[in-house]
C-alpha positions in Angstrom: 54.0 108.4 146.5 53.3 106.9 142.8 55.7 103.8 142.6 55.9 102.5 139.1 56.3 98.8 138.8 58.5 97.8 135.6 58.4 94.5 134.2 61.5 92.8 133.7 63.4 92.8 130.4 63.8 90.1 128.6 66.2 89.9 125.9 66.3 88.0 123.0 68.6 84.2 123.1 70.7 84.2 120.7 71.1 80.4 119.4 73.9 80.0 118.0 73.3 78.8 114.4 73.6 75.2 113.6 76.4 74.7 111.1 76.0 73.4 107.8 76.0 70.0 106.6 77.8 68.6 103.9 78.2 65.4 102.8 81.3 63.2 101.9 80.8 61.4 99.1 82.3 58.0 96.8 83.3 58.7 93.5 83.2 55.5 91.3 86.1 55.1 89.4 86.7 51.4 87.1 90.1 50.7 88.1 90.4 51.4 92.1 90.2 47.2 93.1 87.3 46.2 95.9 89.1 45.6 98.5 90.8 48.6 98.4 87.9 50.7 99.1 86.4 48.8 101.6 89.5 49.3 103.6 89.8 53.0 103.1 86.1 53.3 103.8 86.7 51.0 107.0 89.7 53.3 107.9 88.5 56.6 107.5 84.8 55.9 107.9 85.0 53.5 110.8 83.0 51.5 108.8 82.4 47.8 109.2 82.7 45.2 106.4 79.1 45.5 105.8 78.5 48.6 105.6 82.0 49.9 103.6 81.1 46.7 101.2 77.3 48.3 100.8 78.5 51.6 100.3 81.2 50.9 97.9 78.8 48.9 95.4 76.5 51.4 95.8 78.7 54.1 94.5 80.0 51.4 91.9 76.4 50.7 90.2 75.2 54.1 90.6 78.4 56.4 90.2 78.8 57.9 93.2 77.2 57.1 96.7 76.7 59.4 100.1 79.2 58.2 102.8 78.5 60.3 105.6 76.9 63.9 106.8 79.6 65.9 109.2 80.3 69.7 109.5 82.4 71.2 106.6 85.6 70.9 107.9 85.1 67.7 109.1 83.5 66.0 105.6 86.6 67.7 104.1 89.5 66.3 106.2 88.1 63.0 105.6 87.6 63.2 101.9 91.1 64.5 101.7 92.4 61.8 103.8 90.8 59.0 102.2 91.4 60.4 98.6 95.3 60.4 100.0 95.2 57.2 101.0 94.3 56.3 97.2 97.1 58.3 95.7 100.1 56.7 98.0 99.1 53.6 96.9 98.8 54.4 93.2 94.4 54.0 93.0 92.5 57.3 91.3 89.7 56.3 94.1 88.4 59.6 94.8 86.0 61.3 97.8 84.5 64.7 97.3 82.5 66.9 99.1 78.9 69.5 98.5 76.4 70.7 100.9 73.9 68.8 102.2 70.1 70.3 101.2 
């Protein structure tokens, strides 16, 4: 009796595919004051004074500045929010969002 020995299959892994990166980013705007946006940076960012101070002068000499790098959803929620937080307290402070490259 012949016996045939198979190797096993293997089948392919399918990764699932890393989502997208975008970035939330710091408009500059001349009228939005300092301290404002260091405290909507701190509260939406959980950035420290440092950091949300960095950030915001960053964005002030060079127009706009990177905040952070989350999924989609998650760069847009906190745009929105922080861009919210601007209008109910009268500021045209403004956070936007593209893909990261």
């Amino acid at each position: 009796m012949d016996e045939t020995i198979a190797a096993p299959r293997i089948e392919d892994e399918t990764k699932p595919a890393r989502p997208k990166l975008h970035k939330a980013l710091l408009l500059n705007d001349d009228y939005t004051p300092r301290g404002f946006v260091v405290r909507v940076l701190k509260a939406e960012f959980g950035m420290g004074e440092g950091r949300a101070y960095g950030v915001m002068m960053t964005a002030h000499r060079l127009g706009s500045c990177v905040v952070a790098v989350f999924t989609r959803e998650v760069a847009e929620e906190k745009a929105t929010r922080a861009t919210d937080m601007a209008r109910k307290e009268g500021h045209p402070l403004t956070f936007a969002t593209e893909p990261e490259e």
